[in-house]
C-alpha positions as CSV (number, residue, x, y, z in Angstrom):
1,X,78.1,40.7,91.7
2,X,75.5,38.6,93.5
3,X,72.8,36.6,91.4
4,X,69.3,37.2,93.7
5,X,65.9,36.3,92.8
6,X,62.8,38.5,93.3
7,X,59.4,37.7,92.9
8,X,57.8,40.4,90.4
9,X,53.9,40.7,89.0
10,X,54.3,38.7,84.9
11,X,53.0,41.9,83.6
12,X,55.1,44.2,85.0
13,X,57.8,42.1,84.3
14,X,57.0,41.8,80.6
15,X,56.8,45.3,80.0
16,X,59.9,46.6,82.0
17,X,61.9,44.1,79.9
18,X,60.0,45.2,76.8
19,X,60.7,48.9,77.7
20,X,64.6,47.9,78.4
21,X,64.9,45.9,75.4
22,X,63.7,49.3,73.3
23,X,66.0,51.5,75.1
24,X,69.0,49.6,75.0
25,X,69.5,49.0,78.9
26,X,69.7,46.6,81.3
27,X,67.2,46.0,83.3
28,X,69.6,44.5,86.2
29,X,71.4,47.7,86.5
30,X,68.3,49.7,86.6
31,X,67.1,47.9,89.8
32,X,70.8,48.0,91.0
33,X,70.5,52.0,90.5
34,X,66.7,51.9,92.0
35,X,68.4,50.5,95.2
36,X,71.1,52.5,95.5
37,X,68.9,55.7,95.6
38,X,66.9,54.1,98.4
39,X,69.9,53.7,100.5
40,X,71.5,56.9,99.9
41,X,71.5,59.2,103.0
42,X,69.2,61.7,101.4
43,X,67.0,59.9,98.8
44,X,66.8,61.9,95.2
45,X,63.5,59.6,94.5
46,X,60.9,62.1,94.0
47,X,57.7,63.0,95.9
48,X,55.6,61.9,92.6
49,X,57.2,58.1,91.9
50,X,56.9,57.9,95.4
51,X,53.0,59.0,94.7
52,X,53.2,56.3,91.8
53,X,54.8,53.5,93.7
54,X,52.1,53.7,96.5
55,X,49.5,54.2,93.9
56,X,50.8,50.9,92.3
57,X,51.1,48.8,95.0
58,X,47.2,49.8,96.6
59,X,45.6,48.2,93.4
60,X,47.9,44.5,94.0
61,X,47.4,42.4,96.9
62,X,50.9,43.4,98.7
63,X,51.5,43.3,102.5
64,X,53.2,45.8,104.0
65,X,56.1,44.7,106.0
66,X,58.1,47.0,108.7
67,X,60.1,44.3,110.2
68,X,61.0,41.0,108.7
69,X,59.9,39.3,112.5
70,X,56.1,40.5,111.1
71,X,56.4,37.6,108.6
72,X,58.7,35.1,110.5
């Protein structure tokens, strides 16, 4: 297991723990899972969270990045 930082919005934050802490998981494993769909050969995320993800990030001030050289 690897400890890694990420850089997440408070509010989100707050409630994805808050929703965790009421269902009795963790939120590390939940991101672990999340990233493991997205690398799997043929993704089983659906059309409508991907709808809701895009959705999400047009309303914060996020940068779209293709290729870590765009930021270097």
């Amino acid at each position: 297991m690897v400890l890694k930082t990420f850089n997440l919005n408070e509010e989100v934050y707050r409630k994805f723990s808050e929703y965790c802490r009421e269902h009795g998981i963790s939120m590390s494993r939940q991101v672990n899972l999340f990233i493991e769909m997205q690398l799997e050969e043929e993704s089983n995320v659906k059309k409508e969270y991907i709808k809701k993800l895009n959705r999400i990030s047009s309303k914060g001030k996020f940068i779209e990045v293709k290729d870590i050289d765009e930021i270097l």
